[in-house]
mmCIF file of the N, C-alpha and C atoms, coordinates in Angstrom:
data_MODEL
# 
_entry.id   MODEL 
# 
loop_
_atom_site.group_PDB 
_atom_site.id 
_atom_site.type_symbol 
_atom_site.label_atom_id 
_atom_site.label_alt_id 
_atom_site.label_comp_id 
_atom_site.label_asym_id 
_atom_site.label_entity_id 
_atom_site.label_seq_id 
_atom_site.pdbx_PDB_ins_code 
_atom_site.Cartn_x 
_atom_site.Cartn_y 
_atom_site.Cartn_z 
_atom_site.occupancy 
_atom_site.B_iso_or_equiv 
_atom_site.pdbx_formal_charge 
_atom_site.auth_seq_id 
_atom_site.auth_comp_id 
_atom_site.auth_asym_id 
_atom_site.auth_atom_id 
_atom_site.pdbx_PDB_model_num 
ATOM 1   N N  . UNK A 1 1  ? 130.838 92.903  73.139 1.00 0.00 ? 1  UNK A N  1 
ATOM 2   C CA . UNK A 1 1  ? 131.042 94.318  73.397 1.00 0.00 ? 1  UNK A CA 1 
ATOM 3   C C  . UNK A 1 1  ? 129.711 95.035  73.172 1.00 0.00 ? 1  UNK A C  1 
ATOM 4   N N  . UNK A 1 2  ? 129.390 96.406  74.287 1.00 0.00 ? 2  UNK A N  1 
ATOM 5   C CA . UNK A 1 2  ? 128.504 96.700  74.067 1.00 0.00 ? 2  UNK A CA 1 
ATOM 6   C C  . UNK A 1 2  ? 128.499 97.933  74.069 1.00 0.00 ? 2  UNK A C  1 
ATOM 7   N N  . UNK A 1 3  ? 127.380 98.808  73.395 1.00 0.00 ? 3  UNK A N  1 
ATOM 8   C CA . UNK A 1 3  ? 127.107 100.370 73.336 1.00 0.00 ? 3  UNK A CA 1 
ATOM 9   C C  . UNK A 1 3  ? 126.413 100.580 74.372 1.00 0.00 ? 3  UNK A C  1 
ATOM 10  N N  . UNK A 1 4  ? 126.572 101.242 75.181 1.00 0.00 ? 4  UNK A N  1 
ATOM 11  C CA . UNK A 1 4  ? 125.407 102.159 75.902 1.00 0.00 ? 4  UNK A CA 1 
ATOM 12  C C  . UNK A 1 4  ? 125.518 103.638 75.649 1.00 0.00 ? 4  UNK A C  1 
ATOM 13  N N  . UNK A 1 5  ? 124.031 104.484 76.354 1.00 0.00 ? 5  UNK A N  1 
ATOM 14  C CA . UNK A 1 5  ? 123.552 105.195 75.707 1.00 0.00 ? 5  UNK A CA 1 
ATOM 15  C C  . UNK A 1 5  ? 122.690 105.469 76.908 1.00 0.00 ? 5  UNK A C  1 
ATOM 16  N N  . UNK A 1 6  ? 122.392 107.097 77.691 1.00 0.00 ? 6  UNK A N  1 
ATOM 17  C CA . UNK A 1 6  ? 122.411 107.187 78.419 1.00 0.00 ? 6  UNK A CA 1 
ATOM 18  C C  . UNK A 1 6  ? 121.302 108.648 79.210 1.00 0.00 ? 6  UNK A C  1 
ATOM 19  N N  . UNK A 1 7  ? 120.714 109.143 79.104 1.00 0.00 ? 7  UNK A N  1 
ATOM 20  C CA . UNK A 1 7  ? 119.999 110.501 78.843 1.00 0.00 ? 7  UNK A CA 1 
ATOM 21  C C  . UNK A 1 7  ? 120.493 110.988 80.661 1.00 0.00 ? 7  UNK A C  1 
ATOM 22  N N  . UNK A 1 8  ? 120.913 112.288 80.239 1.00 0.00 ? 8  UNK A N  1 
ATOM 23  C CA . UNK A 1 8  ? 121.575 112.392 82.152 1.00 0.00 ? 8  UNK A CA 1 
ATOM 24  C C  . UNK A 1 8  ? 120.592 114.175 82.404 1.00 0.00 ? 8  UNK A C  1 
ATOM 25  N N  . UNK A 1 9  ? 120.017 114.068 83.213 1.00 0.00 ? 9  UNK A N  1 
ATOM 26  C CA . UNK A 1 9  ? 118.459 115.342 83.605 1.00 0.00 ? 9  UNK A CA 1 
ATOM 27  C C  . UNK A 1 9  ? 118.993 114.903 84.972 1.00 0.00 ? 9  UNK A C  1 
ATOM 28  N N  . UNK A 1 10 ? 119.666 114.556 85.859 1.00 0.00 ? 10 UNK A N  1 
ATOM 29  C CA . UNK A 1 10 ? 119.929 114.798 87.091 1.00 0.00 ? 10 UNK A CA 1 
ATOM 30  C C  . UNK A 1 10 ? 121.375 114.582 87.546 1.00 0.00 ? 10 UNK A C  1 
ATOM 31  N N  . UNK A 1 11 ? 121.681 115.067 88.756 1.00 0.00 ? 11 UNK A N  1 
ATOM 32  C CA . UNK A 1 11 ? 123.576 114.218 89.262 1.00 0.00 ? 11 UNK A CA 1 
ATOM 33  C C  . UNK A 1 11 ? 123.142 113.135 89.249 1.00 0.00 ? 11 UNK A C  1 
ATOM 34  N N  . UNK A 1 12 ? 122.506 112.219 89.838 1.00 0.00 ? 12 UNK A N  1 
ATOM 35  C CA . UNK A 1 12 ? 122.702 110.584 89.808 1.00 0.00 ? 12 UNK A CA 1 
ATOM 36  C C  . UNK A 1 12 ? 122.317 109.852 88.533 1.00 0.00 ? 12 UNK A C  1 
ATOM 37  N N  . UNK A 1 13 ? 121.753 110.665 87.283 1.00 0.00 ? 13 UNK A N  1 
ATOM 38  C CA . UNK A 1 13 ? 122.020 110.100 86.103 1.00 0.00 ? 13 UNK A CA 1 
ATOM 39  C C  . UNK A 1 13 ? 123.653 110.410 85.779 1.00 0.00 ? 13 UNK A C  1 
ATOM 40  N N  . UNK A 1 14 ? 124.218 111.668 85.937 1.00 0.00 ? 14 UNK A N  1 
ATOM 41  C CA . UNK A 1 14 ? 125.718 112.042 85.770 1.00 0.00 ? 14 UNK A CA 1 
ATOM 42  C C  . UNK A 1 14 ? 126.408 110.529 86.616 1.00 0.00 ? 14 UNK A C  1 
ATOM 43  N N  . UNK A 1 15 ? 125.849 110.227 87.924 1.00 0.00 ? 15 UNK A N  1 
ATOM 44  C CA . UNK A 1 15 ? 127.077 109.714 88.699 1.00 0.00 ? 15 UNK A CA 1 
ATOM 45  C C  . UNK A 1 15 ? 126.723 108.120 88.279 1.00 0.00 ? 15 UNK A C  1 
ATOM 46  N N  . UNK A 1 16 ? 125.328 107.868 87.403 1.00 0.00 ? 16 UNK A N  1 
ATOM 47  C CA . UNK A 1 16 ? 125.799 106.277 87.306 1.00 0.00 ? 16 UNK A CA 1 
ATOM 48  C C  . UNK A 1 16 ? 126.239 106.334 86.581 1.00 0.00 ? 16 UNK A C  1 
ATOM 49  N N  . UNK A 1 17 ? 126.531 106.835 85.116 1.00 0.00 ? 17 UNK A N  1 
ATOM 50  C CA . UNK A 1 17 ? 126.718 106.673 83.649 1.00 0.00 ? 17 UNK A CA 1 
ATOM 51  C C  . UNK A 1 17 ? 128.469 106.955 83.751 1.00 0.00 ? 17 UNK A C  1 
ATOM 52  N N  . UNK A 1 18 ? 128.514 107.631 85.149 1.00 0.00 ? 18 UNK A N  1 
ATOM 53  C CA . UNK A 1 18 ? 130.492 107.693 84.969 1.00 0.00 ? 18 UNK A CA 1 
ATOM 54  C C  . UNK A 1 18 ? 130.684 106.392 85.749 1.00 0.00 ? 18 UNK A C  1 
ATOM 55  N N  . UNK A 1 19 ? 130.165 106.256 86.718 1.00 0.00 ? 19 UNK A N  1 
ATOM 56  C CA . UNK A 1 19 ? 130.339 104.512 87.257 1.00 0.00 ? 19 UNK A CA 1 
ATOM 57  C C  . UNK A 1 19 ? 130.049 103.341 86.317 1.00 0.00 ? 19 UNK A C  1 
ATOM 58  N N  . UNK A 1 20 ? 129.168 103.067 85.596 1.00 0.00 ? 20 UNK A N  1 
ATOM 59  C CA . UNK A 1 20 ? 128.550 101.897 84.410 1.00 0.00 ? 20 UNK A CA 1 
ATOM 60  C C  . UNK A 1 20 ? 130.189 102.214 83.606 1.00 0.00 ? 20 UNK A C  1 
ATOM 61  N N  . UNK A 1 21 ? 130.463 103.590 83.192 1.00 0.00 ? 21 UNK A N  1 
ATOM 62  C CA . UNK A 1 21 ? 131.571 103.652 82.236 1.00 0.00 ? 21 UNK A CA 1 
ATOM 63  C C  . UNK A 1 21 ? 132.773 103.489 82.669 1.00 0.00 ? 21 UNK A C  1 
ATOM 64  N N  . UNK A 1 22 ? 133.309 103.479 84.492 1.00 0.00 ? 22 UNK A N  1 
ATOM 65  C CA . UNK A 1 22 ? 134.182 103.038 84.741 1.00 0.00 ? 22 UNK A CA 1 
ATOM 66  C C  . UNK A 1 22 ? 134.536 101.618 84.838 1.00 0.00 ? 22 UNK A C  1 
ATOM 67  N N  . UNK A 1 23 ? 133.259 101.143 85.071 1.00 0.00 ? 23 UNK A N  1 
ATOM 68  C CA . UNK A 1 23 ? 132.997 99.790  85.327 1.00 0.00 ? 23 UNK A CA 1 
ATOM 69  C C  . UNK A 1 23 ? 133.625 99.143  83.679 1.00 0.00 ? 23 UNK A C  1 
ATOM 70  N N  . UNK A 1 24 ? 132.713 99.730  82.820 1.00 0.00 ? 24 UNK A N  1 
ATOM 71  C CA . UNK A 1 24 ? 133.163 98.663  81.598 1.00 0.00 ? 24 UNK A CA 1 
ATOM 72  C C  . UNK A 1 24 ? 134.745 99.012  81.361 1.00 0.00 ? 24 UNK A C  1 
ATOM 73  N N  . UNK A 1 25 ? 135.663 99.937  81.792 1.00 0.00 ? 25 UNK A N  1 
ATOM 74  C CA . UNK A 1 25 ? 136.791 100.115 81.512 1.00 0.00 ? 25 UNK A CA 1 
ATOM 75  C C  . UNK A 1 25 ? 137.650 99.192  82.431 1.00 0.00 ? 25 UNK A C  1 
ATOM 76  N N  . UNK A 1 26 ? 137.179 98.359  83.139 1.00 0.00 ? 26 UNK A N  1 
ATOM 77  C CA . UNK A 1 26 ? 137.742 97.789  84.499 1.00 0.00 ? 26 UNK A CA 1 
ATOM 78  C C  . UNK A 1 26 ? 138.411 98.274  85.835 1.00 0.00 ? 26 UNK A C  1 
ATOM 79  N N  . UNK A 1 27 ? 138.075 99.531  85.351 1.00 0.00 ? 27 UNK A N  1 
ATOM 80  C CA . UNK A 1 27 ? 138.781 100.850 86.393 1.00 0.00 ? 27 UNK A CA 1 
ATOM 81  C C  . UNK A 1 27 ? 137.990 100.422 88.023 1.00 0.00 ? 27 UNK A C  1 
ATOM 82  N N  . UNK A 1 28 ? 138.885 100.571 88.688 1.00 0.00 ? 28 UNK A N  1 
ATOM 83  C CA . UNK A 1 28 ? 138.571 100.620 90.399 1.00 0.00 ? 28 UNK A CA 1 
ATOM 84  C C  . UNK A 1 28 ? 138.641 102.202 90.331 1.00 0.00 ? 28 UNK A C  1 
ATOM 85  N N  . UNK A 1 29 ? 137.354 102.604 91.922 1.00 0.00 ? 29 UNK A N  1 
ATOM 86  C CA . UNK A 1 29 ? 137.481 103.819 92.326 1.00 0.00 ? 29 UNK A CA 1 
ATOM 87  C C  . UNK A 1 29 ? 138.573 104.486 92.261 1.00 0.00 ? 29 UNK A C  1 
ATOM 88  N N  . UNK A 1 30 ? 139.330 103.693 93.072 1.00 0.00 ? 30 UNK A N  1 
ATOM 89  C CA . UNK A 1 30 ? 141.070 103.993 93.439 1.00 0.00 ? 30 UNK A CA 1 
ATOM 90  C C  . UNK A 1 30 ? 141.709 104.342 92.056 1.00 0.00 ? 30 UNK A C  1 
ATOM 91  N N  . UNK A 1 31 ? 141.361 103.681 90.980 1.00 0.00 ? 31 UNK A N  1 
ATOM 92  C CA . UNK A 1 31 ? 142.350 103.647 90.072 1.00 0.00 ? 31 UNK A CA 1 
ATOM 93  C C  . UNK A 1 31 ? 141.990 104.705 89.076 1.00 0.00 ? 31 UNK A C  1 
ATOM 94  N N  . UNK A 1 32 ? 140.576 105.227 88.913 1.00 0.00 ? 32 UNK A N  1 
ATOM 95  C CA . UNK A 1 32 ? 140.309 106.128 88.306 1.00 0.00 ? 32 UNK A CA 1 
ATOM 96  C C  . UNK A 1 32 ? 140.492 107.665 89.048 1.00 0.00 ? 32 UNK A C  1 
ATOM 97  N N  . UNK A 1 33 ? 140.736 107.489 90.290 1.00 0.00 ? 33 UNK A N  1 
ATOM 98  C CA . UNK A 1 33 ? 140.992 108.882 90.833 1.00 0.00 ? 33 UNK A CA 1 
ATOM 99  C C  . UNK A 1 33 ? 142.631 109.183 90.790 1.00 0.00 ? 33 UNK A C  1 
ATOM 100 N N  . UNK A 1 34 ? 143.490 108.368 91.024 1.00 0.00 ? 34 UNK A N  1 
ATOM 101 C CA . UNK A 1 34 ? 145.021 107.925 90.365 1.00 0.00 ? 34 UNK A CA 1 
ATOM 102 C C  . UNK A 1 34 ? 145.130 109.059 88.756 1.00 0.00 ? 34 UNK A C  1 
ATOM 103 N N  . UNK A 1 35 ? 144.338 108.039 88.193 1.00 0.00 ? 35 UNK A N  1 
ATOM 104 C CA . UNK A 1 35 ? 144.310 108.871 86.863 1.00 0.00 ? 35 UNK A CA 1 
ATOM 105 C C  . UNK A 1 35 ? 144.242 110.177 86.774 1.00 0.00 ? 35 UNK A C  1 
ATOM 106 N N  . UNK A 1 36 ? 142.979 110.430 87.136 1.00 0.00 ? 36 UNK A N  1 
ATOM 107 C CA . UNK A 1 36 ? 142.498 111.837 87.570 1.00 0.00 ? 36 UNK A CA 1 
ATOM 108 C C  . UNK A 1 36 ? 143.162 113.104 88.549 1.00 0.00 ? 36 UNK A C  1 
ATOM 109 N N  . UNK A 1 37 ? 143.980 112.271 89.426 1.00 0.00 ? 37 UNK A N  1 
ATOM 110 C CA . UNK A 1 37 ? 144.514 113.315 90.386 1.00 0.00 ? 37 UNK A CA 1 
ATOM 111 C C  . UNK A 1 37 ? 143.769 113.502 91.235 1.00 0.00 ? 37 UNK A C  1 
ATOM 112 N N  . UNK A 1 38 ? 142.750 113.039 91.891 1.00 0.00 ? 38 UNK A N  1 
ATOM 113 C CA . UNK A 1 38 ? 142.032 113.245 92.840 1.00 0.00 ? 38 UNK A CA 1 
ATOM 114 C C  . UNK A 1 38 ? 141.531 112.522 93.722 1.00 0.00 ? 38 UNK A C  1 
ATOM 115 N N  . UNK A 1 39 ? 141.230 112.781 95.023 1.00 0.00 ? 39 UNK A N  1 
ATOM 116 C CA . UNK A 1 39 ? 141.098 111.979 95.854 1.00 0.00 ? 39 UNK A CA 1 
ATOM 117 C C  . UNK A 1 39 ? 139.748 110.891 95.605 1.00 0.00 ? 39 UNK A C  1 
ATOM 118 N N  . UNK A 1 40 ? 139.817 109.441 95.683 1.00 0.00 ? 40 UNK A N  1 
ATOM 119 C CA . UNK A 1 40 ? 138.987 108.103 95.799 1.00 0.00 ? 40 UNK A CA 1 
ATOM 120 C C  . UNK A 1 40 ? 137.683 108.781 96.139 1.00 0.00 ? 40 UNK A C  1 
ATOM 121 N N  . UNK A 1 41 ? 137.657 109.455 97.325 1.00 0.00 ? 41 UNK A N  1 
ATOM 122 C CA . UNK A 1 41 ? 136.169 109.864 97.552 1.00 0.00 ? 41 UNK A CA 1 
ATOM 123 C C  . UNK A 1 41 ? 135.158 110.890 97.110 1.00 0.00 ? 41 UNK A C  1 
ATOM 124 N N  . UNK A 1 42 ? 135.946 111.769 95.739 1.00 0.00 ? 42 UNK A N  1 
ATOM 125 C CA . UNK A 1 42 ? 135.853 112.710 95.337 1.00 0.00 ? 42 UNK A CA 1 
ATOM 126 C C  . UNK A 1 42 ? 135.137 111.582 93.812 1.00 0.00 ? 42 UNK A C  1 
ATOM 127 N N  . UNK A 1 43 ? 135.356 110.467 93.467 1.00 0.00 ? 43 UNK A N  1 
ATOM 128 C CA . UNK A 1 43 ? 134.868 110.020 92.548 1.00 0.00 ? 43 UNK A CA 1 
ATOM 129 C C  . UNK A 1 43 ? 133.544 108.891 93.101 1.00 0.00 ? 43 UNK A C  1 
ATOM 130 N N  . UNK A 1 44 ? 133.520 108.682 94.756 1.00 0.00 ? 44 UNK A N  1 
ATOM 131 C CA . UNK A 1 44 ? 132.449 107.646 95.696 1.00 0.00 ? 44 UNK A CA 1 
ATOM 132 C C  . UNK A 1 44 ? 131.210 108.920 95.414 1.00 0.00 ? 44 UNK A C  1 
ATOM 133 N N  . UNK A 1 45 ? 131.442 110.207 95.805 1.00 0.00 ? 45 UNK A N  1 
ATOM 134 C CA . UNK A 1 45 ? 130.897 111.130 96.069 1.00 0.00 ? 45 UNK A CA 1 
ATOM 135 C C  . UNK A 1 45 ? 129.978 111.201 94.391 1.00 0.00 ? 45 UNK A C  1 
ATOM 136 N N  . UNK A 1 46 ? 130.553 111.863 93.456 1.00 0.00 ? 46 UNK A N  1 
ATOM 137 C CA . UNK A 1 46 ? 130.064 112.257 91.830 1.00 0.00 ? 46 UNK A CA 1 
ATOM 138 C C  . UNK A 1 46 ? 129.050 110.777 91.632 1.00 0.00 ? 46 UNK A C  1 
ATOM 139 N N  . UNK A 1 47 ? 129.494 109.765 91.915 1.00 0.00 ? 47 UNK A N  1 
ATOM 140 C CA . UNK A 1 47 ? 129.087 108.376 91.258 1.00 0.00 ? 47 UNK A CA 1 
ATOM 141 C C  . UNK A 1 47 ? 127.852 107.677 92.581 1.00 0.00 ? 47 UNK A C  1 
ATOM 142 N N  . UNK A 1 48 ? 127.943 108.534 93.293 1.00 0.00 ? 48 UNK A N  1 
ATOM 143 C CA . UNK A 1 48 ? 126.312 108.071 94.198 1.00 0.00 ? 48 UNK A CA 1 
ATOM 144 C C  . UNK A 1 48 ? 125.486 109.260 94.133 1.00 0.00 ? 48 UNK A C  1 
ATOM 145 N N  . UNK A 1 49 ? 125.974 110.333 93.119 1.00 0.00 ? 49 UNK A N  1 
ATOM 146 C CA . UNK A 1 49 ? 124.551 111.230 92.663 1.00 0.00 ? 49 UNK A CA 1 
ATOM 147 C C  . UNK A 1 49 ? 124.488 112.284 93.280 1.00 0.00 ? 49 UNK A C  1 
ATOM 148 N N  . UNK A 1 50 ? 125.770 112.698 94.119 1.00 0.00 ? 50 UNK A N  1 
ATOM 149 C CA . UNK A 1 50 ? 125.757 113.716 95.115 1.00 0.00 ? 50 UNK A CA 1 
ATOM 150 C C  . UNK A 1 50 ? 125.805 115.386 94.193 1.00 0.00 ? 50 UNK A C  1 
ATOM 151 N N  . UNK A 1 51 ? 124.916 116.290 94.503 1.00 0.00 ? 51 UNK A N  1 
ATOM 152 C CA . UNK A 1 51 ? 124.926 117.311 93.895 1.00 0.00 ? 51 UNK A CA 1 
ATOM 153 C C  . UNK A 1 51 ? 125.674 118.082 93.737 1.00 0.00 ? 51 UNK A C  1 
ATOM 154 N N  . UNK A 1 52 ? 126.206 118.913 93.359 1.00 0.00 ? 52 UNK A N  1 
ATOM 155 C CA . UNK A 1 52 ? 127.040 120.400 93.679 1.00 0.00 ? 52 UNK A CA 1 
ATOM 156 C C  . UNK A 1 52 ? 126.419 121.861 92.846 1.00 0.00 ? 52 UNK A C  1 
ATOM 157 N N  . UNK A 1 53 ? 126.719 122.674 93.503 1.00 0.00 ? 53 UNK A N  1 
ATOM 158 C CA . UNK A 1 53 ? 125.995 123.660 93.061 1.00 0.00 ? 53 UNK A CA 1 
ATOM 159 C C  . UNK A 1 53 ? 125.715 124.059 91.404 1.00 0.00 ? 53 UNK A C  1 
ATOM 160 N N  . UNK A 1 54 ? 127.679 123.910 90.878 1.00 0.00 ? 54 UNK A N  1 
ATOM 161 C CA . UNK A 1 54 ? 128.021 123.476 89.755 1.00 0.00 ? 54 UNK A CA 1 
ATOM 162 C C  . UNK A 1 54 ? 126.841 122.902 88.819 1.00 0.00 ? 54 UNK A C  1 
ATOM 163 N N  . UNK A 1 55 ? 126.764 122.018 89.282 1.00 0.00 ? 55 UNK A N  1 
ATOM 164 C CA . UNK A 1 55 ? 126.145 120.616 88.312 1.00 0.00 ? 55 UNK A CA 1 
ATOM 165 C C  . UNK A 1 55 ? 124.591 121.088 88.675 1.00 0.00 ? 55 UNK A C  1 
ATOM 166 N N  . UNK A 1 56 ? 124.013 121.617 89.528 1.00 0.00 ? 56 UNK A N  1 
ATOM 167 C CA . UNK A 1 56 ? 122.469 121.875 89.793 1.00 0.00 ? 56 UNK A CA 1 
ATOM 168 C C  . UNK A 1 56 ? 122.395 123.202 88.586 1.00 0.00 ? 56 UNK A C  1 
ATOM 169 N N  . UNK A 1 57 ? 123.105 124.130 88.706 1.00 0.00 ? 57 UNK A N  1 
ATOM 170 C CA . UNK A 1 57 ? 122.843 124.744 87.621 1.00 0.00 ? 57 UNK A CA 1 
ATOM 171 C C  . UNK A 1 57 ? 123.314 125.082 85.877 1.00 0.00 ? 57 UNK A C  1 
ATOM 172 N N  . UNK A 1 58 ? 124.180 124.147 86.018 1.00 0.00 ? 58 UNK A N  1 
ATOM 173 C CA . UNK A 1 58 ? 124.062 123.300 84.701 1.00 0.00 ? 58 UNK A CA 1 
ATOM 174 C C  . UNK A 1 58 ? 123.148 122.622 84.575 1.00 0.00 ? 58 UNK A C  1 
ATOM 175 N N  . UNK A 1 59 ? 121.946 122.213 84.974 1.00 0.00 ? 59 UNK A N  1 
ATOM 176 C CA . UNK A 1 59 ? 121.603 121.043 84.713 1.00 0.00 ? 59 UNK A CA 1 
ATOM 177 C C  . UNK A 1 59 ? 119.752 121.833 84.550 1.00 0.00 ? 59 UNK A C  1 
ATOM 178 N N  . UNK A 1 60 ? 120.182 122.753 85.480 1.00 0.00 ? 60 UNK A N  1 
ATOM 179 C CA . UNK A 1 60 ? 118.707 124.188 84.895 1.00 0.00 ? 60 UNK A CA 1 
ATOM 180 C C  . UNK A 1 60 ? 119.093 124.586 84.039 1.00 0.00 ? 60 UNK A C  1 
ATOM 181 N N  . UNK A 1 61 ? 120.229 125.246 83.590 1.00 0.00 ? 61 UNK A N  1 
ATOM 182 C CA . UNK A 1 61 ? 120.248 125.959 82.325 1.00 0.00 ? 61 UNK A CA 1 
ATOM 183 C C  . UNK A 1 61 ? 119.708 125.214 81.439 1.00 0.00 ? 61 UNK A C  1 
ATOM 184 N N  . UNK A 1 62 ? 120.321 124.000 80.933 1.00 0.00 ? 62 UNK A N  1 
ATOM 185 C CA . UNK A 1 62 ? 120.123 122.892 79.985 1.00 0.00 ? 62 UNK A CA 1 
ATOM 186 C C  . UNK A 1 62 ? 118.745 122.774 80.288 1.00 0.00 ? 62 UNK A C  1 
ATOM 187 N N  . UNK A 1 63 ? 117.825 122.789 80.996 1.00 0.00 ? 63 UNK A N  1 
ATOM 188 C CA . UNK A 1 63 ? 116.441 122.600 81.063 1.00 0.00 ? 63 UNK A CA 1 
ATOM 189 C C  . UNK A 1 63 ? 115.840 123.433 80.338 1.00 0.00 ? 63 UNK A C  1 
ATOM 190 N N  . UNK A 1 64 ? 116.307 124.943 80.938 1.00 0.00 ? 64 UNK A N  1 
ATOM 191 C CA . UNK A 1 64 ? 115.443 126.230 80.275 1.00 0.00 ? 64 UNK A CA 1 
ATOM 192 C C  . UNK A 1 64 ? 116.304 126.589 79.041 1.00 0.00 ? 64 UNK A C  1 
ATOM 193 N N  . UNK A 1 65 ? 116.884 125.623 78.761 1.00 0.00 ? 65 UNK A N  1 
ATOM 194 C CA . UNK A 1 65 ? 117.350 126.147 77.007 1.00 0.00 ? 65 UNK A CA 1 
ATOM 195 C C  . UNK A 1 65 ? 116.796 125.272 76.185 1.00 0.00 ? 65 UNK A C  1 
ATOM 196 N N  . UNK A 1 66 ? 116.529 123.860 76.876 1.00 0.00 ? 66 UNK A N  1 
ATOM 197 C CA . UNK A 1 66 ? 116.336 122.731 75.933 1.00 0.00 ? 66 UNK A CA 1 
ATOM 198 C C  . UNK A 1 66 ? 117.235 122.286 75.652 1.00 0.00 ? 66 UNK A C  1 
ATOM 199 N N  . UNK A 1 67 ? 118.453 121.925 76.301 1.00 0.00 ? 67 UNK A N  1 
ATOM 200 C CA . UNK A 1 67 ? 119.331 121.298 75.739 1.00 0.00 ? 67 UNK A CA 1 
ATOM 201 C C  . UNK A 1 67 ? 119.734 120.042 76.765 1.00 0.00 ? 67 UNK A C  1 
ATOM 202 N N  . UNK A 1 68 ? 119.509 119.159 75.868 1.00 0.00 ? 68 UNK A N  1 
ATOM 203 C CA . UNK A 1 68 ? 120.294 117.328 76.313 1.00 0.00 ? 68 UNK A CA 1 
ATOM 204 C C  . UNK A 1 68 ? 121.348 117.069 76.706 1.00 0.00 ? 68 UNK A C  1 
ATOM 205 N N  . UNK A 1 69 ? 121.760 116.676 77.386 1.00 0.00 ? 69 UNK A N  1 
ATOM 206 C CA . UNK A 1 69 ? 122.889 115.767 77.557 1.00 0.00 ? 69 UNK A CA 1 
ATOM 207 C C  . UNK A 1 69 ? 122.590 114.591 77.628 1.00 0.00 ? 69 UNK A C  1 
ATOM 208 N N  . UNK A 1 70 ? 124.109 113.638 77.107 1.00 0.00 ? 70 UNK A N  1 
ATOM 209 C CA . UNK A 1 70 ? 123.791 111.988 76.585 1.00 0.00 ? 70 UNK A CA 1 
ATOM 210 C C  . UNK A 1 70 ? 125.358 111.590 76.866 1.00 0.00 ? 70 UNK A C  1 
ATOM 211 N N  . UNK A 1 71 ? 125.155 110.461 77.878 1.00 0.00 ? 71 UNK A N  1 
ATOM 212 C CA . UNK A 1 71 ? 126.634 110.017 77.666 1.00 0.00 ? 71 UNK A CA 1 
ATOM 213 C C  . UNK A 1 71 ? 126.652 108.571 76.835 1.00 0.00 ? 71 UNK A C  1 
ATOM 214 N N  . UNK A 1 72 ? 127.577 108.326 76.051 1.00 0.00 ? 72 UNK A N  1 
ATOM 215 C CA . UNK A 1 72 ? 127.708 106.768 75.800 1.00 0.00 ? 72 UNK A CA 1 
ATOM 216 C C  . UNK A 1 72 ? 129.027 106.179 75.963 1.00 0.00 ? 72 UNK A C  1 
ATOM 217 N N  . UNK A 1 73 ? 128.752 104.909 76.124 1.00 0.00 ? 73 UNK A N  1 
ATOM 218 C CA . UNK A 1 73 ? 130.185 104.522 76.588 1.00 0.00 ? 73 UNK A CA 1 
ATOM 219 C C  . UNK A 1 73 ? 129.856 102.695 75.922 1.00 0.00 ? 73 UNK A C  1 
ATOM 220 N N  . UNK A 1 74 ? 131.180 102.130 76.152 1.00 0.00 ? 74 UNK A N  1 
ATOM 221 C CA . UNK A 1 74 ? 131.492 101.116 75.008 1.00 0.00 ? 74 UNK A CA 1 
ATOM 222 C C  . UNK A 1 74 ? 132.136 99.980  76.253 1.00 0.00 ? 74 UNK A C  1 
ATOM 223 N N  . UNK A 1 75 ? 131.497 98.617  76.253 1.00 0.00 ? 75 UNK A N  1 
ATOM 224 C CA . UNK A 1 75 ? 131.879 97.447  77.186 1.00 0.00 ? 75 UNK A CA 1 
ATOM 225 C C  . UNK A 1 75 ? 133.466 97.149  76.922 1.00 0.00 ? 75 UNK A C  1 
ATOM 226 N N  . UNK A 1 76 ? 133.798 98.048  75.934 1.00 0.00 ? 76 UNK A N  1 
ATOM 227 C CA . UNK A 1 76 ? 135.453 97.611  75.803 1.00 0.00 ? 76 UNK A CA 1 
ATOM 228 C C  . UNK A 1 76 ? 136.346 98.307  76.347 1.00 0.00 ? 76 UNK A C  1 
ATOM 229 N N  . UNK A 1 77 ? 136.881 97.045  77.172 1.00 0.00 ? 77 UNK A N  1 
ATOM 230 C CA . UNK A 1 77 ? 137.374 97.704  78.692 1.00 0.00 ? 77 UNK A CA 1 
ATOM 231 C C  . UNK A 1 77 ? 139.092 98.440  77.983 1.00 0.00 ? 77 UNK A C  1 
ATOM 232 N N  . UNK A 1 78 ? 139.345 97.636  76.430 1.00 0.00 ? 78 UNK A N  1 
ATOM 233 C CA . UNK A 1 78 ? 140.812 98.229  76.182 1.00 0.00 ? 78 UNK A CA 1 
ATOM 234 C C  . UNK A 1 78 ? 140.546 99.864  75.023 1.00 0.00 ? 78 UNK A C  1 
ATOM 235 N N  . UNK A 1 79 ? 139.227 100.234 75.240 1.00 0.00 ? 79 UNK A N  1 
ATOM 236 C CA . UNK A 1 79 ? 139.456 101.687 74.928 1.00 0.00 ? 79 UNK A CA 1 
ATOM 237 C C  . UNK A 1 79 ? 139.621 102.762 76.200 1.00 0.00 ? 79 UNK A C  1 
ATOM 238 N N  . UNK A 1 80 ? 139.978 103.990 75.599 1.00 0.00 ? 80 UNK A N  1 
ATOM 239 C CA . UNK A 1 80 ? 139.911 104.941 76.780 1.00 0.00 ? 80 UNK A CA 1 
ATOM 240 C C  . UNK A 1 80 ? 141.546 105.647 76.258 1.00 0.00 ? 80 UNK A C  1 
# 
């Protein structure tokens, strides 16, 4: 089992670190949008780095404040 640990300054740091973390959960696209309520391509879309206006300026604010974001996530596929 493993820790990861993750520094996210862009969407495609956001969209691998939710893919790497679906991955270690054993979750399929399909099965994490199930969960979620939302459509399969709505999670293809977030997890190949695709922007939204949303997330571009979150992601300035956090610049011009100085503030980090960090995701970590755990190879153990029976948490969550």
């Amino acid at each position: 089992m493993g820790q990861h640990t993750a520094r996210l300054r862009a969407p495609a740091d956001f969209g691998l670190a939710l893919q790497q973390a679906r991955l270690a959960r054993g979750l399929t696209q399909v099965q994490l949008a199930e969960e979620l309520g939302v459509p399969q391509s709505t999670i293809s879309a977030i997890e190949s780095g695709q922007s939204t206006i949303f997330l571009r300026r979150l992601l300035e604010m956090a610049r011009t404040t100085g503030v980090d974001f960090t995701a970590s996530w755990s190879d153990d596929a029976s948490r969550g």
